[in-house]
C-alpha positions as CSV (number, residue, x, y, z in Angstrom):
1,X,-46.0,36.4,-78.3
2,X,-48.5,39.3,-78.3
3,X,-47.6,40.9,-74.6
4,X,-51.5,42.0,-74.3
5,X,-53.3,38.4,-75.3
6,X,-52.0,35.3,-74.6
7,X,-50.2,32.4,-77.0
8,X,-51.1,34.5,-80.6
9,X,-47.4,34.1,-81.7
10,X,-43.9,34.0,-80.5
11,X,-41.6,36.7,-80.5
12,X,-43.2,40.0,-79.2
13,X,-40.3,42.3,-80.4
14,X,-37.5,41.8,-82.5
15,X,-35.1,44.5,-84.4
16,X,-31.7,45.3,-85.0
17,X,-31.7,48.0,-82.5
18,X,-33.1,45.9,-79.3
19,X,-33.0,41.9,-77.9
20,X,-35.5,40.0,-78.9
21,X,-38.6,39.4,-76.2
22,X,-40.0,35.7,-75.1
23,X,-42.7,35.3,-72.8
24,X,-41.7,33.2,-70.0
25,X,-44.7,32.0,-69.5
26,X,-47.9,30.3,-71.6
27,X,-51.8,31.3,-71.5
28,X,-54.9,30.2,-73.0
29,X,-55.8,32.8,-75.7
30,X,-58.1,35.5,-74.7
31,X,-56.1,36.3,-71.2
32,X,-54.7,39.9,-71.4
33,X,-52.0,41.1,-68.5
34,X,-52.1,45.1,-66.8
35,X,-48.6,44.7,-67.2
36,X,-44.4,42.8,-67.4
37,X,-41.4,42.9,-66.1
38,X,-38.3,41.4,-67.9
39,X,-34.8,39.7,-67.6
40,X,-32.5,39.9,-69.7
41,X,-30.5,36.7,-70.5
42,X,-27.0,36.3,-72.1
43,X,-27.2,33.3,-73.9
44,X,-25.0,31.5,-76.7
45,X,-26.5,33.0,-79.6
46,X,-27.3,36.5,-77.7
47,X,-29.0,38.5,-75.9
48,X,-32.9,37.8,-74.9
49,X,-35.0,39.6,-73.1
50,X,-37.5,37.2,-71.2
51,X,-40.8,38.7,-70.3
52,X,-42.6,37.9,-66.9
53,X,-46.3,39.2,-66.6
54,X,-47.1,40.5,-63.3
55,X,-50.1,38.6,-61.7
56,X,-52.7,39.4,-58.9
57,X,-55.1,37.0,-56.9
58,X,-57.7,38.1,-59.8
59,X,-55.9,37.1,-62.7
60,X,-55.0,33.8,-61.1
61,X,-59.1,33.3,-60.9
62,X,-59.4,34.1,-63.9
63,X,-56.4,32.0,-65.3
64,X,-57.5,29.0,-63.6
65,X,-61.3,29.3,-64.6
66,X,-60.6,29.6,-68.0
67,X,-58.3,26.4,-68.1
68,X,-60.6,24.5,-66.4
69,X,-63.7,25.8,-69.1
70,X,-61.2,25.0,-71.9
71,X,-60.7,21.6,-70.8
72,X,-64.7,20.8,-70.5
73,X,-65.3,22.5,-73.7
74,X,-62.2,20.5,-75.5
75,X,-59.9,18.4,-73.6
76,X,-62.2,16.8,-71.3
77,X,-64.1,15.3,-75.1
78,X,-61.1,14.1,-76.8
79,X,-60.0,10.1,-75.9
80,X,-56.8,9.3,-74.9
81,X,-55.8,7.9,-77.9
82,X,-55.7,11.2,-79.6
83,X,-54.4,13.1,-76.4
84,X,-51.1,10.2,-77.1
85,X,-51.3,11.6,-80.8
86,X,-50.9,15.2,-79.9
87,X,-48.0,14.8,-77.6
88,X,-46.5,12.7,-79.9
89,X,-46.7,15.4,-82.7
90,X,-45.2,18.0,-80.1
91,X,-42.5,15.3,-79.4
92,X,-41.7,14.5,-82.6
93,X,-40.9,18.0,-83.3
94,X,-38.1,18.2,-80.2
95,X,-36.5,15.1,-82.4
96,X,-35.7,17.4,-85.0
97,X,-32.3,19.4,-83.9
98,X,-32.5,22.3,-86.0
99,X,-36.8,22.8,-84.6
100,X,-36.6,26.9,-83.3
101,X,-37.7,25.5,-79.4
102,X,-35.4,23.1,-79.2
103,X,-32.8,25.3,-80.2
104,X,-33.9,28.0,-77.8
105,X,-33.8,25.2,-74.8
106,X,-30.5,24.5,-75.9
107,X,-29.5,28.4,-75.9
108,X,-31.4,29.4,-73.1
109,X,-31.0,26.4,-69.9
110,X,-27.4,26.7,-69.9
111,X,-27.4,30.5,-69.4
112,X,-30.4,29.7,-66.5
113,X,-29.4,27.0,-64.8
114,X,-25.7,27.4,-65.6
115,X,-25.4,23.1,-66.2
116,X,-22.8,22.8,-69.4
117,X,-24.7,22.8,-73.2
118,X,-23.4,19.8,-74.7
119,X,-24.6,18.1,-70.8
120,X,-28.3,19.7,-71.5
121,X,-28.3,19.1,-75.0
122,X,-27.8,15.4,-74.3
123,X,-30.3,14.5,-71.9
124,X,-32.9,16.9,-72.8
125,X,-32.4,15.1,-75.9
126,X,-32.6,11.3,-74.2
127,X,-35.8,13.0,-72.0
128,X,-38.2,14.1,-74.5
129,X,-38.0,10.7,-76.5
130,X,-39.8,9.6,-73.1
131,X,-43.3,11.2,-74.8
132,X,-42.9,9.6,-78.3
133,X,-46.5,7.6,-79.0
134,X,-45.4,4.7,-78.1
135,X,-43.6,5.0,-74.7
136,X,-46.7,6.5,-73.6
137,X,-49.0,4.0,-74.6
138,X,-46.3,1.7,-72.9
139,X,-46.7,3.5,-69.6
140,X,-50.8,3.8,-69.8
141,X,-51.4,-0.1,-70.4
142,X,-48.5,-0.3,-67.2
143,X,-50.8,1.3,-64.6
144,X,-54.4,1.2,-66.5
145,X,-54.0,-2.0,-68.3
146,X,-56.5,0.0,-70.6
147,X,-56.1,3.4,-71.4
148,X,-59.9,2.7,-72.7
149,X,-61.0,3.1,-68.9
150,X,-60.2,7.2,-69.3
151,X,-62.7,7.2,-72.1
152,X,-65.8,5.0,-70.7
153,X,-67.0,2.7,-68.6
154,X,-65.1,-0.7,-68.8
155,X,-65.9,-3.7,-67.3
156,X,-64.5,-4.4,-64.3
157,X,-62.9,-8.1,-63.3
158,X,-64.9,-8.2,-60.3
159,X,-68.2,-7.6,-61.8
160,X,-70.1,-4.6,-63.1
161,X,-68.5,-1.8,-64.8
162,X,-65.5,1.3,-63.6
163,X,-64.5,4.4,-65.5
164,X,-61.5,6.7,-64.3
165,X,-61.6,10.8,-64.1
166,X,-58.8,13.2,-64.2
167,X,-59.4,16.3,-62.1
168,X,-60.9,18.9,-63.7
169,X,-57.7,21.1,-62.1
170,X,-54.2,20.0,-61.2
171,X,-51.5,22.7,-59.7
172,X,-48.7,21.8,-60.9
173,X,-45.6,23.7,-58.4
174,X,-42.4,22.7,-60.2
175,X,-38.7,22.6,-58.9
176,X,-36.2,24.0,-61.1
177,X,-33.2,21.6,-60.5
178,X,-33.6,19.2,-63.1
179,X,-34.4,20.9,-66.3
180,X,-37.4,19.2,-68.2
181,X,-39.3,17.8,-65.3
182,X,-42.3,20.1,-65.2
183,X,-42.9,18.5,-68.7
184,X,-43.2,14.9,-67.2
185,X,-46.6,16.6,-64.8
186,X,-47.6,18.7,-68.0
187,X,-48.0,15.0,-69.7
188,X,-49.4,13.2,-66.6
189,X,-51.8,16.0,-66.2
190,X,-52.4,16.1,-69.9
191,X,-52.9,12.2,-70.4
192,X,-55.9,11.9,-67.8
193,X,-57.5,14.9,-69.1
194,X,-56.7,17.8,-66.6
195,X,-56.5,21.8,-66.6
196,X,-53.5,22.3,-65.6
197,X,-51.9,25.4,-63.8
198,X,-48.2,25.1,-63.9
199,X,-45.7,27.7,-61.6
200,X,-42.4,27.3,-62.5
201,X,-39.2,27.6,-60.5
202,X,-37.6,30.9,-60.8
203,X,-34.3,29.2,-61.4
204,X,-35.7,27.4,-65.0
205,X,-38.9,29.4,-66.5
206,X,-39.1,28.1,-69.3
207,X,-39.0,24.5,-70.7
208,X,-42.4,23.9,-69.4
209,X,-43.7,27.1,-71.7
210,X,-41.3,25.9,-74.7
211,X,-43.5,22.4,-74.5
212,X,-46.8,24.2,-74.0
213,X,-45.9,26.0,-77.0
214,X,-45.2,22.8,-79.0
215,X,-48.3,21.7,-78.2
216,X,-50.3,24.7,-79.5
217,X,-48.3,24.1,-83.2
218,X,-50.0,20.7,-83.0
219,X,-53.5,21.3,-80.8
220,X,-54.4,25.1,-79.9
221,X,-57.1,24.2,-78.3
222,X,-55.6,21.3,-76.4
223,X,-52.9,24.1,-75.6
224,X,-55.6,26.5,-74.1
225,X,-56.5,24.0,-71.2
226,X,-52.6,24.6,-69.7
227,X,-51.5,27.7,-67.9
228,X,-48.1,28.1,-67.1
229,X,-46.7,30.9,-64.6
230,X,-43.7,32.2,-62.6
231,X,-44.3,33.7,-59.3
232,X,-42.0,33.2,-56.4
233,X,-42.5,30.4,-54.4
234,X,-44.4,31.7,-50.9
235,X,-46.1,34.0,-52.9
236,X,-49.5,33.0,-50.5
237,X,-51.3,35.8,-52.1
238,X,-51.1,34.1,-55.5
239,X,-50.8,30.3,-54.2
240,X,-53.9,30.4,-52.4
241,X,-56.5,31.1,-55.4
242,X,-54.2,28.6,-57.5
243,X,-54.7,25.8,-54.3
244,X,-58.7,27.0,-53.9
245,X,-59.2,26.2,-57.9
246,X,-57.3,22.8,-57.9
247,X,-59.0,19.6,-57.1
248,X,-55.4,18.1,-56.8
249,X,-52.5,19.5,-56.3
250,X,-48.6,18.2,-57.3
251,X,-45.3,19.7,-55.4
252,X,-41.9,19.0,-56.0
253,X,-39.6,20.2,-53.8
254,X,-37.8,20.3,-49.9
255,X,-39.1,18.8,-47.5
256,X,-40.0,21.7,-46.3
257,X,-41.7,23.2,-49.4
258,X,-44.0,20.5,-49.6
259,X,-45.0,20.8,-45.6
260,X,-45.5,24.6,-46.4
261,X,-48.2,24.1,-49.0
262,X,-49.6,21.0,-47.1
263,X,-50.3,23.3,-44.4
264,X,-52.6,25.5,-46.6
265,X,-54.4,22.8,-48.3
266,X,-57.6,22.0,-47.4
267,X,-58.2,18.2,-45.9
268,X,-60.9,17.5,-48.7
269,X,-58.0,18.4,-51.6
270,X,-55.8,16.1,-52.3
271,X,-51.7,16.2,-52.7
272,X,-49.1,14.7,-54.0
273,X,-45.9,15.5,-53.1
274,X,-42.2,14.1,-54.2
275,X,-39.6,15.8,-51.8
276,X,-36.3,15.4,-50.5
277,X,-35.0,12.0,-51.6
278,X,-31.1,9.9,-52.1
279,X,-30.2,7.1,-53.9
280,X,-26.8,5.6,-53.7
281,X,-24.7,2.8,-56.6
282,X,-23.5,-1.0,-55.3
283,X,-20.4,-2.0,-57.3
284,X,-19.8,-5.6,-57.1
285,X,-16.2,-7.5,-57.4
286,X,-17.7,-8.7,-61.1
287,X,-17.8,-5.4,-62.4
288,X,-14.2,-4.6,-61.1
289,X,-12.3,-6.9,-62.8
290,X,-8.9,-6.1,-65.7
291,X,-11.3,-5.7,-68.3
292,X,-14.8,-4.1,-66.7
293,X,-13.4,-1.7,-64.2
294,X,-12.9,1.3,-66.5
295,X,-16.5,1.0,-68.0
296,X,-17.6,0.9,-64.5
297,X,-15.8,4.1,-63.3
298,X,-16.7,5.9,-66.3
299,X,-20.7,5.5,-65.9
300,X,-20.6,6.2,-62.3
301,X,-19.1,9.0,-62.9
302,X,-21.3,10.1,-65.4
303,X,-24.3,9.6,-63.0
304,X,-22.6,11.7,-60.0
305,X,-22.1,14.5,-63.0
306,X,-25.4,14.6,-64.6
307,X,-26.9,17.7,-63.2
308,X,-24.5,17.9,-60.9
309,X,-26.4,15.4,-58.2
310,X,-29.3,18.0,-58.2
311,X,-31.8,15.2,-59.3
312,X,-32.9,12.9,-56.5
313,X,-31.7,9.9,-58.4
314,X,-28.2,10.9,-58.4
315,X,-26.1,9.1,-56.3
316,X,-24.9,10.4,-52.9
317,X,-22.9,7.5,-51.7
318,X,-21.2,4.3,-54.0
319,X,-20.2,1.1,-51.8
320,X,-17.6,-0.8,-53.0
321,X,-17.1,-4.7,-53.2
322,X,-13.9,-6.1,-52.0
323,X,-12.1,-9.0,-53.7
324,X,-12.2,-7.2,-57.1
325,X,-8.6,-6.6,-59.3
326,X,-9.4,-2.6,-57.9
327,X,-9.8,-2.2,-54.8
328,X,-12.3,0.2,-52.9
329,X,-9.6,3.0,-52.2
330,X,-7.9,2.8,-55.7
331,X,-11.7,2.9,-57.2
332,X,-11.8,6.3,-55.2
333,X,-8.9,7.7,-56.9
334,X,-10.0,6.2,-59.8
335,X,-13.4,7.6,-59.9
336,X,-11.7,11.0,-58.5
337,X,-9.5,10.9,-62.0
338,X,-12.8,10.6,-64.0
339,X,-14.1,13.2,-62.3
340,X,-11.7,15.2,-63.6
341,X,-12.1,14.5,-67.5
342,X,-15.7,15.3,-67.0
343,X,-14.8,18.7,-65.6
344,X,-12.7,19.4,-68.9
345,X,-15.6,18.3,-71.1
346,X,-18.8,19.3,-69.1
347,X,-17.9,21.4,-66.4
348,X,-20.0,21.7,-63.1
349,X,-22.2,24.8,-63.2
350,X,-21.0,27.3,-60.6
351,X,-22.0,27.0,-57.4
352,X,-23.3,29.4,-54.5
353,X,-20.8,30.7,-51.5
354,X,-23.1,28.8,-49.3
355,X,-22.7,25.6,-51.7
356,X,-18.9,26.3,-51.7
357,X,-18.5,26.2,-47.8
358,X,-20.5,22.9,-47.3
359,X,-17.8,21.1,-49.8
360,X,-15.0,22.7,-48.2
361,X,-16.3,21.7,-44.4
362,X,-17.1,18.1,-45.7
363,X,-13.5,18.0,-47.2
364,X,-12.3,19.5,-43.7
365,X,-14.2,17.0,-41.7
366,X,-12.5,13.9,-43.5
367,X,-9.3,15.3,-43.6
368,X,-9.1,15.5,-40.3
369,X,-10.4,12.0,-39.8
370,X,-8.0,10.5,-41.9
371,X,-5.1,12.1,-39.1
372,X,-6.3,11.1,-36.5
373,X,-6.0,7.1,-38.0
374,X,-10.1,6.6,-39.2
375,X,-8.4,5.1,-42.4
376,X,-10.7,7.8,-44.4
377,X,-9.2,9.7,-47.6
378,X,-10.4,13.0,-49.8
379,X,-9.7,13.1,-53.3
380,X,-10.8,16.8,-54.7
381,X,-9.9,19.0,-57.3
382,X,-7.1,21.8,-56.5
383,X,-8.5,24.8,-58.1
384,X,-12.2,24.6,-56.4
385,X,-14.8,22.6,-55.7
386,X,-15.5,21.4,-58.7
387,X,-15.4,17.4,-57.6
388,X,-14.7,15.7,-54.5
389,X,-14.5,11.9,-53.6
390,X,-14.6,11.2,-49.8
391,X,-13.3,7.5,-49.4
392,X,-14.6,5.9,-46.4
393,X,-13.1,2.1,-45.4
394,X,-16.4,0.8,-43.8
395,X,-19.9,2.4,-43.2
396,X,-23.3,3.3,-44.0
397,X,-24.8,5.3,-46.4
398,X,-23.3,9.3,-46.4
399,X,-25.5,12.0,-47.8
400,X,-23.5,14.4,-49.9
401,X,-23.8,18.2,-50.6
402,X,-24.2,17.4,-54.5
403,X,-22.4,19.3,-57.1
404,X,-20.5,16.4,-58.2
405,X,-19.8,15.2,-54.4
406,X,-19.7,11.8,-53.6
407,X,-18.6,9.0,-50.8
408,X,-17.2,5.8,-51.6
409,X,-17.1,3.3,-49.3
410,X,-16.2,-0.4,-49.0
411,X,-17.3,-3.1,-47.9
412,X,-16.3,-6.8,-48.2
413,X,-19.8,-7.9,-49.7
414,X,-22.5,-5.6,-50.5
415,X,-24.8,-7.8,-49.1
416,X,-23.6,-6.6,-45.5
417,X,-24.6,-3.0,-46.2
418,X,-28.4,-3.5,-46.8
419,X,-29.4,-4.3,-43.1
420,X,-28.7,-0.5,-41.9
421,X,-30.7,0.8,-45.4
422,X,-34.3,0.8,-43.5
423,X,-32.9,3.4,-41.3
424,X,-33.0,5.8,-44.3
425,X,-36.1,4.3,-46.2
426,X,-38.0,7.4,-45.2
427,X,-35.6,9.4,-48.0
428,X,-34.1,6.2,-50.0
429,X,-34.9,6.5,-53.8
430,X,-32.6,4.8,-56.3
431,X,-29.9,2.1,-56.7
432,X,-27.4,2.2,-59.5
433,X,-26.2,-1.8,-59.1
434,X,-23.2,-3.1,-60.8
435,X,-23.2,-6.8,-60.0
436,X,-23.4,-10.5,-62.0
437,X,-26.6,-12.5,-63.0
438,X,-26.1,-14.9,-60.5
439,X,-26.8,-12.2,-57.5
440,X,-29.0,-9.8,-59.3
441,X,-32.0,-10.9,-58.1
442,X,-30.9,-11.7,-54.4
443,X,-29.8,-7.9,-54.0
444,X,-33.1,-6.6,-55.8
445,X,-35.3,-8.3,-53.2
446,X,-33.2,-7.5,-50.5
447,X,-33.0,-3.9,-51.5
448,X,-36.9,-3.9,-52.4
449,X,-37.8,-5.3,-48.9
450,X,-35.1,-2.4,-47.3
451,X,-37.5,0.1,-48.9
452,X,-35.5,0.7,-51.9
453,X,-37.8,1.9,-55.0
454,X,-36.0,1.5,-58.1
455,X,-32.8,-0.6,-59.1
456,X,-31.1,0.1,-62.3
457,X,-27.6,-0.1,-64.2
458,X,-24.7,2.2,-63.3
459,X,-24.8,5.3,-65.6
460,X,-28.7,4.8,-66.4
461,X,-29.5,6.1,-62.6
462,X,-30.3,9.9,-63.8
463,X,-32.4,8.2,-67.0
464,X,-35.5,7.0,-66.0
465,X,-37.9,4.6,-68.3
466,X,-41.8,5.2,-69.5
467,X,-43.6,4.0,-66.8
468,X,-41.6,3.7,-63.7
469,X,-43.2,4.5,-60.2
470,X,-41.9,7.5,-59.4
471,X,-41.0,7.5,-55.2
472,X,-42.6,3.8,-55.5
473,X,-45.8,5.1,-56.4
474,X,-48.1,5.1,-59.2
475,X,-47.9,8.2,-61.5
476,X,-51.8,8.4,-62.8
477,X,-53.4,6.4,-60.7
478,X,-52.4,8.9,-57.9
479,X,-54.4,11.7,-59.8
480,X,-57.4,9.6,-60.0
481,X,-60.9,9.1,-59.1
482,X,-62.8,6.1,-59.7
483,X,-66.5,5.7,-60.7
484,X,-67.9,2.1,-60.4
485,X,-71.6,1.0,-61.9
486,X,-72.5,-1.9,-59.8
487,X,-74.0,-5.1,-61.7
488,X,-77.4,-4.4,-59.7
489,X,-77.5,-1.1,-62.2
490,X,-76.9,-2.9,-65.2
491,X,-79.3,-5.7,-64.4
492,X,-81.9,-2.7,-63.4
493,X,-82.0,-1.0,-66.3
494,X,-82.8,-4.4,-68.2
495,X,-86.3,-4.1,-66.1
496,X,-87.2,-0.9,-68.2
497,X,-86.3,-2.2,-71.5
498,X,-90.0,-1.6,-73.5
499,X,-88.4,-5.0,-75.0
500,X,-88.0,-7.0,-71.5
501,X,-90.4,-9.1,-71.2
């Protein structure tokens, strides 16, 4: 990419005497930075140099008002139907494993984030097929039941006609934890016709502006309504034009994040917000018998080591049935011994010295539990923290530190655990459930009712579908506003028909 005007190319310097240079970041053409600093990154197929423009309160303005006159001069015209098309395009692109982005995101989260390649290359893999054409036009009809009503006036059910409006600006603040998510609001943003401001977490720049750049091989003008920037979060010189331009804005984050920049919006500007969540995994006696039981450790495990816990549908805590051919305790160890395996094939990123010494007092609290007779157990590994299961005989639901941490505990029915769940529904997220046909639905609407916003299969809990309400909540129809024409209109404009007699 030329370092003087925005999105013109790619690389900005490249010889056999110095790294390579990527912007880590994505512009509408025309924008021109004072200056950069840069990092350089050791990745698997070398060294890069990532380049970070240095932004004022001014250039924000600017940034933001030229997204927002992209998307009425372009974005705001197109119909949703070609929108779909163009993120398809970018999409189909990411399918291809030898495309140059893909194989930068490959080369370049690991050495950000630290999560193990083959993990990344997976499920970036399993995420981006969530955009293709026709999982998006399966998540419109889901919430619109007519993608038509983002392009004109439809009628409505109850009489008259409604149209829905994107804002004409969405800030997007975007958590680094998960790699890939701050494409899912690029996409939301994108699919109901918003400018979009994106800052990206300091810990993963960069997947956000590999997308953006997709989409400018497809749809350069499309492209020049999205604006994505690193700053560091609390940055209020730089967040406050950003929150003054946006009709909306979207935070992921802490609790405590999202409060922060709730406190400096303005009442008449609207938020949405997805902050500190758990979700836990039921395993019933049917998926512990001689021939399931394996399966069933294997996938739990591989949800407690996808991104090492850090998404907030990882589990935290599993109950465990009684009455199965493996009991809860021997599932610990199980799981414990599957823990390990994925250690030797995808090990756990390293952690921080503050991460370290949570895992180590959580290990210390239950080891002195189980002497003093509370019938508890820890299973970790000897070198490190790597994994650790804390078996518990009876309880409720334990948060965990993450970083492949987790509690098991049993129970003689799972349906004994759900009456203490509405004491955490402020933070409850997923369920991983592991039980027959015959109780399926029971549990569901128990665990609905308990405040529980998603149920799903063991090993699918970190793999979300097209579609699904996010925190129990629509995904679009939270970013819109609604314009109704009233039948009275209709009917009054018939009275100035020259033909109306």
């Amino acid at each position: 990419m030329d370092r003087e005007e925005g999105a013109v190319g790619w690389a900005s310097r490249e010889s056999a005497a110095e790294p390579p240079v990527y912007p880590a970041y994505a512009v509408p053409r025309g924008i021109i930075f004072d200056g950069f600093t840069e990092r350089r990154l050791e990745t698997s197929e070398g060294t890069v140099i990532l380049s970070f423009p240095i932004l004022s309160r001014s250039k924000i303005e600017e940034i933001a008002a030229k997204v927002t006159m992209n998307r009425i001069a372009y974005l705001a015209g197109l119909r949703t139907g070609e929108i779909v098309d163009v993120i398809d395009a970018a999409v189909q692109l990411w399918t291809n494993p030898d495309y140059e982005l893909r194989r930068k995101a490959e080369s370049w989260l690991p050495a950000l984030t630290g999560y193990d390649r083959d993990m990344i290359r997976l499920e970036l893999k399993r995420f981006m097929r969530l955009f293709r054409r026709k999982e998006l036009l399966r998540f419109l009809e889901e919430e619109l039941d007519s993608s038509a009503v983002l392009d004109e006036f439809r009628p409505r059910r109850t009489g008259g006609m409604g149209r829905a409006y994107g804002p004409e600006l969405i800030y997007q603040v975007g958590s680094g934890n998960v790699p890939g998510l701050p494409v899912w609001s690029l996409v939301m943003g994108l699919l109901v016709k918003s400018a979009i401001l994106s800052k990206t977490a300091s810990s993963e720049p960069v997947m956000a502006v590999l997308f953006t750049e997709s989409l400018r091989q497809i749809d350069p003008k499309l492209a020049d309504s999205i604006a994505v920037l690193p700053w560091k979060g609390g940055s209020l010189d730089l967040e406050a034009p950003a929150m003054e331009a946006a009709e909306v804005v979207v935070a992921y984050g802490s609790d405590e994040a999202v409060r922060q920049i709730r406190s400096r919006l303005p009442e008449y500007k609207r938020l949405v917000s997805y902050g500190h969540k758990i979700s836990f995994a039921m395993v019933g006696r049917e998926a512990l018998t001689p021939d399931r039981y394996q399966d069933t450790v294997h996938r739990l495990a591989q949800d407690v080591s996808t991104y090492d816990q850090q998404s907030c549908l990882s589990p935290h805590s599993v109950f465990v049935e009684s009455g199965g051919s493996v009991p809860p305790q021997l599932f610990a160890q199980l799981l414990a011994a599957e823990l390990q395996r994925f250690q030797l094939r995808k090990p756990r990123a390293a952690v921080t010295r503050e991460e370290a010494q949570a895992i180590h007092a959580l290990r210390n609290q239950y080891e002195l539990a189980a002497l003093n007779g509370a019938g508890t157990a820890v299973y970790g590994s000897k070198q490190g923290t790597e994994w650790t299961v804390i078996y518990h005989p009876s309880g409720e639901m334990q948060a965990s530190p993450l970083n492949r941490t987790v509690h098991v505990i049993g129970c003689l029915s799972l349906e004994e655990t759900i009456p203490a769940m509405p004491l955490h529904r402020r933070y409850s997220q997923s369920v991983g459930i592991a039980v027959g046909p015959a109780r399926l639905q029971r549990l569901a609407g128990c665990l609905g009712a308990a405040g529980i916003n998603r149920i799903c299969a063991v090993g699918q809990m970190t793999r979300t579908p097209a579609g699904w309400h996010h925190d129990g909540r629509y995904n679009l129809l939270d970013l819109l506003r609604w314009t109704d024409m009233e039948w009275s209109a209709e009917q009054g404009a018939e009275l100035y028909d020259p033909d109306m007699e």
